[in-house]
C-alpha positions in Angstrom: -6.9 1.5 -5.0 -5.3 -1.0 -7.1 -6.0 -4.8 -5.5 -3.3 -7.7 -6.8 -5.7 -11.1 -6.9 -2.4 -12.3 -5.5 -2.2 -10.6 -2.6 -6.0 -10.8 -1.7 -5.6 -14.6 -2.1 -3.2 -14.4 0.9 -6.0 -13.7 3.1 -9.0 -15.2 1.0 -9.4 -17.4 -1.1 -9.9 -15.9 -4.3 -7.7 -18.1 -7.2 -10.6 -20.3 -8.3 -11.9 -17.4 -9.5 -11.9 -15.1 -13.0 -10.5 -11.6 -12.4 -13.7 -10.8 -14.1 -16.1 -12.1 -12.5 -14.3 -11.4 -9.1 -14.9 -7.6 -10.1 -17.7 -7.6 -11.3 -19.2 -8.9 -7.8 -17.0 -6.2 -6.3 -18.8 -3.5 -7.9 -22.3 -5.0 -7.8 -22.2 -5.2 -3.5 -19.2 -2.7 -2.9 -17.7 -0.3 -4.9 -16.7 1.0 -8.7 -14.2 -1.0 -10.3 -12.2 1.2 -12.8 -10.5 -1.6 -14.7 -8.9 -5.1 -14.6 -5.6 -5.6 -16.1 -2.2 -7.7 -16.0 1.3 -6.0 -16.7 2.0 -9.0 -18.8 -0.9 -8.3 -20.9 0.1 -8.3 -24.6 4.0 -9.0 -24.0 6.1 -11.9 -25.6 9.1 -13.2 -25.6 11.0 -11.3 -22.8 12.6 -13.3 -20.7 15.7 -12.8 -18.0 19.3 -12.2 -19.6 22.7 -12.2 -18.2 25.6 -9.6 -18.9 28.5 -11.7 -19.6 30.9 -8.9 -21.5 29.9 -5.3 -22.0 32.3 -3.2 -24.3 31.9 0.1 -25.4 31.0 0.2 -29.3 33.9 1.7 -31.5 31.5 4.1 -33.4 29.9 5.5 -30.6 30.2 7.3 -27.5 27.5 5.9 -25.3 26.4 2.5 -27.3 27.9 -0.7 -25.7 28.2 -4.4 -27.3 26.5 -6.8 -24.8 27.1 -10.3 -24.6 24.5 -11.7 -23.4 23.1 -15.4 -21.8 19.3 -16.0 -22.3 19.1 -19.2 -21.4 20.1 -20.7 -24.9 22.9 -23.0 -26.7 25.0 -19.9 -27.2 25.4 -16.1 -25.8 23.6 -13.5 -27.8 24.6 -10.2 -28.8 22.4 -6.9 -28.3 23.7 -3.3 -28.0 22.7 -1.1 -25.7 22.8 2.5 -24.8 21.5 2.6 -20.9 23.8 4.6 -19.0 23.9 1.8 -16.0 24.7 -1.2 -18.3 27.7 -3.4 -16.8 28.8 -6.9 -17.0 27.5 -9.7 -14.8 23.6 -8.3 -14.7 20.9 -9.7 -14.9 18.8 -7.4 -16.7 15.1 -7.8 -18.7 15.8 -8.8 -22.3 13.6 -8.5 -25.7 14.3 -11.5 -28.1 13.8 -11.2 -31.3 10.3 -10.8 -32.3 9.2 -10.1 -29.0 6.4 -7.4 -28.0 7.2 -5.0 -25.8 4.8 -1.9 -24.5 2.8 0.1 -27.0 2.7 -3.4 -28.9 6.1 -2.8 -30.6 7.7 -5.7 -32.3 11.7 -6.0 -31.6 13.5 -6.8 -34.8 16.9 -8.4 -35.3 19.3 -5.4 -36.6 22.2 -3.4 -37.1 23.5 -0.3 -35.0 26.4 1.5 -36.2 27.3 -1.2 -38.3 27.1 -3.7 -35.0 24.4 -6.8 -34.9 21.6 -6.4 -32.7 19.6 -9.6 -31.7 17.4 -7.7 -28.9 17.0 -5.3 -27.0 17.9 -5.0 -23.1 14.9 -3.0 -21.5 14.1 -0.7 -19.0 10.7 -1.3 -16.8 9.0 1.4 -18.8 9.4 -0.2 -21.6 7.7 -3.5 -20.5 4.6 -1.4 -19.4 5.7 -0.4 -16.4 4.0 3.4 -15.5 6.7 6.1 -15.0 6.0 7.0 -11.6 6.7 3.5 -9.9 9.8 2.6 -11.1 12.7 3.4 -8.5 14.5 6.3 -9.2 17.9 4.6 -9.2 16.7 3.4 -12.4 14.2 5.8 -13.8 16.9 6.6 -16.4 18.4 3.2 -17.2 17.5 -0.9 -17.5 16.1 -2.5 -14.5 18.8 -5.2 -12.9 17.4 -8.2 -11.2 17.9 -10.1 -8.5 21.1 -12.3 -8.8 18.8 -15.4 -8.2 16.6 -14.6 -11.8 17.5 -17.7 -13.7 19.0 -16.3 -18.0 16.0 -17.9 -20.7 13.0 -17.9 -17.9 10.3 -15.3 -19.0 10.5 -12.2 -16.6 6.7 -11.7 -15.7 7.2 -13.7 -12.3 10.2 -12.1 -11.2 8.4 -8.6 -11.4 5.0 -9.7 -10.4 3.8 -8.8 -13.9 1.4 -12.4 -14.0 -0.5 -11.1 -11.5 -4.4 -9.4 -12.2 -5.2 -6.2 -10.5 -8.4 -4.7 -10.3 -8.4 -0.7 -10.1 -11.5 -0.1 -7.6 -12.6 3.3 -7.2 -13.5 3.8 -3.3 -16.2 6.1 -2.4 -16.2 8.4 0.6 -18.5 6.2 2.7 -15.9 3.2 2.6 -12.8 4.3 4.1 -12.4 0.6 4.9 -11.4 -0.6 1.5 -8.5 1.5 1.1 -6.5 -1.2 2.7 -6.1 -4.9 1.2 -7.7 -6.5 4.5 -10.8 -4.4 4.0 -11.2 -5.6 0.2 -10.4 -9.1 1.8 -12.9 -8.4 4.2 -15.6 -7.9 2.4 -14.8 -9.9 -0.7 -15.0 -12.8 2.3 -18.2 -11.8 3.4 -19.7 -11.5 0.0 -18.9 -15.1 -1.3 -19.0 -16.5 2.8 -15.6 -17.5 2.2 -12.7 -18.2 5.4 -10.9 -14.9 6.0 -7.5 -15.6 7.3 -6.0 -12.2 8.7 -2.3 -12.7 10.0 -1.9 -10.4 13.1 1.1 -7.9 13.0 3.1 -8.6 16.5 7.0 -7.1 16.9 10.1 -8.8 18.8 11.4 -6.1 21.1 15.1 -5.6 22.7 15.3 -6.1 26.1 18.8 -3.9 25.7 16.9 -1.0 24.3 14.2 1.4 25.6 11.9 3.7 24.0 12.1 6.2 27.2 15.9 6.5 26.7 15.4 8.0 23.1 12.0 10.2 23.2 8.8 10.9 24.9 5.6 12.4 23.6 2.9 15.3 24.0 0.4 15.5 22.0 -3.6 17.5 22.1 -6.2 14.4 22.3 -8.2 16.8 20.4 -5.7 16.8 17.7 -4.5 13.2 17.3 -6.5 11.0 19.4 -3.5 8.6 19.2 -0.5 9.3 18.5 2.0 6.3 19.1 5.9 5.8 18.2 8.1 2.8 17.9 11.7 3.2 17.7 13.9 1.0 15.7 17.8 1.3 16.2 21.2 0.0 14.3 19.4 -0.2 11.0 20.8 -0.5 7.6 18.9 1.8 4.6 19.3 -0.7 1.6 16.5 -1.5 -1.4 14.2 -3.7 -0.5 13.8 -7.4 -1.3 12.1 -8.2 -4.6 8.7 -9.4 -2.9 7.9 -5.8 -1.5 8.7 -3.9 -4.3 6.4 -6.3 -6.2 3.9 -5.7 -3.5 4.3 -1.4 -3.6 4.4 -1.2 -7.8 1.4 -3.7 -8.4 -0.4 -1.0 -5.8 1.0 2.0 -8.1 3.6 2.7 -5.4 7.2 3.4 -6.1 10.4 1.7 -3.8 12.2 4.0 -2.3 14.1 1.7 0.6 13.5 -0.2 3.0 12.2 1.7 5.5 10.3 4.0 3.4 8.9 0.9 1.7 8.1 -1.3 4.9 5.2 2.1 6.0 3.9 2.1 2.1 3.0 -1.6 2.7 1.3 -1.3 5.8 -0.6 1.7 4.6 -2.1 -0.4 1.6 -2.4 -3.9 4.4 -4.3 -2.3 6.8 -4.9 1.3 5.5 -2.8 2.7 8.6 -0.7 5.8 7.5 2.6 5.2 9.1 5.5 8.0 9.1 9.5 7.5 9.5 11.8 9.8 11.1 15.5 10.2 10.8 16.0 10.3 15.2 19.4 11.6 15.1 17.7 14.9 12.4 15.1 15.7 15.2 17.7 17.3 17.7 15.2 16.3 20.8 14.0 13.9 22.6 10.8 15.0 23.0 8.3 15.3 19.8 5.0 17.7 20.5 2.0 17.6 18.4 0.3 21.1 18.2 -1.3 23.7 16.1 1.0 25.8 13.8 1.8 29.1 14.6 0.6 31.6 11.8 3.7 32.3 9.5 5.6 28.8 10.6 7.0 27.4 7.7 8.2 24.1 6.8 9.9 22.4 4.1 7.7 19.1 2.8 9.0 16.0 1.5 8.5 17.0 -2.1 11.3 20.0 -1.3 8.3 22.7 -1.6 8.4 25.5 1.5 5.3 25.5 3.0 4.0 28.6 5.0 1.6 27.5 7.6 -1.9 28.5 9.3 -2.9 28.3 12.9 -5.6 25.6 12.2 -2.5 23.4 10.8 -1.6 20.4 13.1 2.1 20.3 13.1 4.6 17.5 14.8 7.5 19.5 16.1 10.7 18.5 18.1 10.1 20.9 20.8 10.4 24.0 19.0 10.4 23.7 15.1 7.7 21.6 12.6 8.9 18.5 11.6 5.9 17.1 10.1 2.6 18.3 8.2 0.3 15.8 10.4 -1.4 13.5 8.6 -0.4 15.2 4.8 3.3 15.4 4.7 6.5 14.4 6.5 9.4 17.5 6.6 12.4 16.8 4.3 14.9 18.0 7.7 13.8 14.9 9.1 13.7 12.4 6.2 15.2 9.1 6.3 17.8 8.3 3.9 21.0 6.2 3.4 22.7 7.2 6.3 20.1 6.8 8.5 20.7 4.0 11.2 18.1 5.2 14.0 14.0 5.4 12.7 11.4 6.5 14.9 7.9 5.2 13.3 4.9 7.1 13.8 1.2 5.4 13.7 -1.7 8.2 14.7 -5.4 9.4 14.6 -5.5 12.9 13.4 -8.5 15.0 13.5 -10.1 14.2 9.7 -11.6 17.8 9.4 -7.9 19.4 10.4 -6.1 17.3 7.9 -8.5 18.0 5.0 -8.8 21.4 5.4 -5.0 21.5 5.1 -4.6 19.1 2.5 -7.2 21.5 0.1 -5.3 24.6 0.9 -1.8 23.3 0.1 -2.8 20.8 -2.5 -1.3 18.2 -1.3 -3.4 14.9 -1.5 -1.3 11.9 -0.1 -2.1 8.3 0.4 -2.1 9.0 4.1 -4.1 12.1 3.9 -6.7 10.8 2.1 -7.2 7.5 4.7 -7.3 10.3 7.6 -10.1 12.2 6.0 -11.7 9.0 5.0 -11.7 7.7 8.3 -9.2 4.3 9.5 -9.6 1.6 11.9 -8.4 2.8 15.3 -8.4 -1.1 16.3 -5.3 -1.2 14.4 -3.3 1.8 15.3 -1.1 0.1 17.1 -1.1 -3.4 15.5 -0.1 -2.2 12.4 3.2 0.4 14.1 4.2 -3.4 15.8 4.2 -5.3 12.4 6.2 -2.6 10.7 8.8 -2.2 13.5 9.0 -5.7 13.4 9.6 -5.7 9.3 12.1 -2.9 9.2 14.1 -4.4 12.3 14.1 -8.1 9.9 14.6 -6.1 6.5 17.0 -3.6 7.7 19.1 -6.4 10.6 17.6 -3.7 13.5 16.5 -3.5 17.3 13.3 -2.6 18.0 13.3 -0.9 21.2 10.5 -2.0 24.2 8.0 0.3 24.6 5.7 2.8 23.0 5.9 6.3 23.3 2.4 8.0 23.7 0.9 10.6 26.0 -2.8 9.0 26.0 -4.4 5.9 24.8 -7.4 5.5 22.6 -10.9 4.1 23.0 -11.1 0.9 21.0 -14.9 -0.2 21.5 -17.2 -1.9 18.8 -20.2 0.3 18.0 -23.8 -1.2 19.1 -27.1 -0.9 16.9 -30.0 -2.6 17.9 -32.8 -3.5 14.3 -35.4 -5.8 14.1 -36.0 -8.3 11.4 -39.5 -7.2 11.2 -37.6 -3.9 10.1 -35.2 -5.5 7.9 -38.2 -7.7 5.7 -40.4 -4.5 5.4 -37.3 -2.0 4.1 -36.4 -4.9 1.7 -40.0 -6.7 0.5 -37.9 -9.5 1.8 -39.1 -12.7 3.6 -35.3 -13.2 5.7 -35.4 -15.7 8.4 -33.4 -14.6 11.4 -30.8 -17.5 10.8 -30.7 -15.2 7.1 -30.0 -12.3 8.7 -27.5 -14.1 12.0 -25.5 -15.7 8.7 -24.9 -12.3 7.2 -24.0 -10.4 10.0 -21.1 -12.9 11.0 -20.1 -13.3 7.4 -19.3 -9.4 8.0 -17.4 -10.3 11.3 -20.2 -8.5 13.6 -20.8 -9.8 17.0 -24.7 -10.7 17.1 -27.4 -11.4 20.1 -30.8 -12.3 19.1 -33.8 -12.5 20.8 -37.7 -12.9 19.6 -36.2 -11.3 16.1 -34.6 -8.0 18.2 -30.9 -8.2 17.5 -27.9 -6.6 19.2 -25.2 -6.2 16.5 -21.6 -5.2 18.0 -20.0 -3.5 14.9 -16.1 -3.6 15.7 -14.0 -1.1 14.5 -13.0 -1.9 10.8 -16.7 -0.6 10.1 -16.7 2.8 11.2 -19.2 3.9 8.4 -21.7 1.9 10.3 -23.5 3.9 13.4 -27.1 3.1 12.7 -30.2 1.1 11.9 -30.2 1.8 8.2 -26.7 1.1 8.2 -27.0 -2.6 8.8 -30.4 -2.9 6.2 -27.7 -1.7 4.0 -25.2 -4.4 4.4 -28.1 -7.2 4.5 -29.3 -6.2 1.4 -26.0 -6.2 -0.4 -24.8 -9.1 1.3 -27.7 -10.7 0.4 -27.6 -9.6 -3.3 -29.2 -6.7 -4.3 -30.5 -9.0 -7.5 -32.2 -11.2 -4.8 -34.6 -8.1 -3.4 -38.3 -8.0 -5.2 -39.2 -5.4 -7.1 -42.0 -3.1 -5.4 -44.1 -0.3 -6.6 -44.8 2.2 -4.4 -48.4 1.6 -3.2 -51.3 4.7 -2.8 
């Protein structure tokens, strides 16, 4: 899980604080951290240029002169051989003597007899990782936004200044798979204001989710299992703040609506899935087992054959979706889509891994089902990504949800004493000590004669039990803080 300092300082506040020594606490009271880095790391001198004349070069077939603006008295001239390269860009541009990925140094030259002062770069060569550039330019320069200003440095303008720390999640928390977990806990940690900004959606009174579909689905198979619809939309890239977000947290854009579930799935750790409505041919989807022998295509354009103890989301009749792993390419949104139904669920987390293994095929979302998520959010997090697609993609978001049963959102309640808690730890905790921590965790606490009642609300579904909560005291508290004891006898 890769956490932006920047985004984390959204919902806490983290920017008085060294990257270092911000991870370094993370992996003292939480979990591993892999590495820190910033994409701007080791880079100079590449700043934002502007396309002013692009001609093809007379001794070659697939070099072009560029005329380029960065930001200086007069236009400079760089040739390049990208495939996309056309006039009135703005497009990432090596000076002269700048450093560029794999610390090469750009020199001022000649190409085919034709003065070179740069070099007009793709995102892989600033450092960018392969598999989150967008594929519209895997193969070509990177064109920014028409609002980059020619001469600034480009670091802003593709989130580049920002520090990520690469935190390796164990099994046992689910919960920071998601940027309000880490903010969570980070909060709780340094007793610092978490500010969480609940996801709400602005429905059309003109449209109605029972007009387009309705659901069945086996509670034993998806618990929940909720849609949203969202109509007259327009597929386009998204703006330059989410793709920002998805590549900082080793994501690639696709489009808008593609992009809007990636984001919620790293916010709140809530897979989220988009249909194509008018590919589903029904207006009914069903969530069952798979019939030994079904097949379906998957999103990565591999045929999959199918087991019985595979949970399937079908329009009726054929499998549409690999629950919880996959979505079917028949069903796919893509430029033409103008309809999305959005899928938020609870799948069973022994169905899903079981399948995952067999087909190796470890997604995002599968990995946060077997891992557990926060069934408080199910729902919250399908209203705040209606609600983005309908702003980013000018659409309606139809009233209603479509869902055959509700689920039980209810905190879980251990009961521990601080007699308990002192003689587990060697510790001497008052039980204002021990109130503190639990509410800097965001537990609901009762306490009488040193007996406490802890509510434990559903972002902390690892926790069930007594030694649960000694757990969290003790790392709250700072493991450094806990005497050292020898075993007596």
């Amino acid at each position: 899980m890769k956490v932006s300092t920047k985004w984390l300082n959204d919902y806490v506040k983290v920017d008085d604080l060294a990257v270092e020594e911000l991870a370094e606490k993370i992996e003292r009271t939480a979990v591993e951290v892999d590495e820190t880095y910033r994409l701007e790391e080791g880079l100079k001198k590449i700043v934002v240029g502007k396309t002013l004349e692009v001609v093809k070069h007379p001794d070659s077939d697939h070099l072009n002169i560029c005329q380029v603006d960065v930001g200086e008295d007069e236009p400079i001239q760089i040739i390049c051989g990208a495939p996309n390269i056309a006039a009135n860009q703005k497009v990432i541009v090596a000076l002269s003597g700048a450093r560029i990925a794999g610390n090469v140094k750009i020199k001022r030259g000649k190409m085919r007899g034709q003065v070179s002062n740069g070099m007009i770069c793709a995102l892989q060569e600033i450092g960018f990782s392969e598999s989150v550039v967008p594929k519209e330019y895997a193969d070509g320069i990177y064109v920014l936004p028409e609002s980059a200003v020619p001469g600034e440095p480009v670091y802003n303008y593709l989130g580049m200044d920002e520090d990520i720390i690469d935190v390796d999640v164990t099994p046992n928390r689910g919960d920071m798979l998601s940027m309000r977990g880490v903010a969570r806990d980070v909060a709780a940690v340094y007793g610092r204001e978490l500010t969480l900004p609940i996801g709400t959606v602005n429905e059309d009174d003109g449209l109605h989710i029972e007009d387009y579909l309705s659901v069945k689905a086996d509670k034993e198979l998806a618990p929940a299992y909720k849609l949203r619809v969202i109509d007259n939309v327009t597929v386009k890239p998204s703006p330059m703040w989410l793709q920002k977000r998805l590549w900082n947290a080793g994501v690639r854009p696709i489009n808008n609506v593609v992009d809007v579930t990636n984001y919620i799935l790293m916010d709140y750790g809530q897979p989220l899935h988009a249909f194509d409505y008018n590919k589903i041919n029904s207006k009914e989807l069903v969530v069952r087992l798979a019939k030994q022998g079904e097949k379906i295509t998957t999103l990565d354009d591999q045929e999959r054959e199918l087991q019985s103890g595979d949970i399937v989301i079908t329009n009726g009749k054929d499998p549409i979706a690999l629950a919880g792993v996959m979505g079917g390419a028949n069903t796919e949104v893509d430029d033409n889509t103008t309809t999305v139904v959005l899928e938020s669920a609870m799948f069973d987390s022994s169905s899903i891994r079981k399948t995952s293994r067999r087909e190796n095929l470890h997604s995002e979302a599968s990995m946060r089902f077997e891992r557990g998520i926060n069934r408080g959010t199910i729902e919250e997090a399908l209203d705040y990504a209606a609600n983005l697609i309908a702003e980013l993609g000018d659409g309606k978001v139809a009233t209603g949800i479509a869902q055959e049963q509700d689920i039980d959102v209810q905190d879980t309640t251990v009961e521990i004493s601080l007699e308990k808690i002192n003689n587990v730890l060697g510790t001497d905790l008052s039980v204002a000590d021990v109130t503190d921590i639990f509410e800097r965790l965001g537990f609901k606490v009762a306490e009488n004669a040193g007996e406490f009642v802890v509510n434990v609300p559903p972002f902390r579904w690892d926790i069930s039990i007594p030694a649960d909560l000694i757990e969290e005291v003790a790392r709250i508290y700072g493991y450094d803080n806990i005497p050292a004891t020898l075993p007596v006898g």
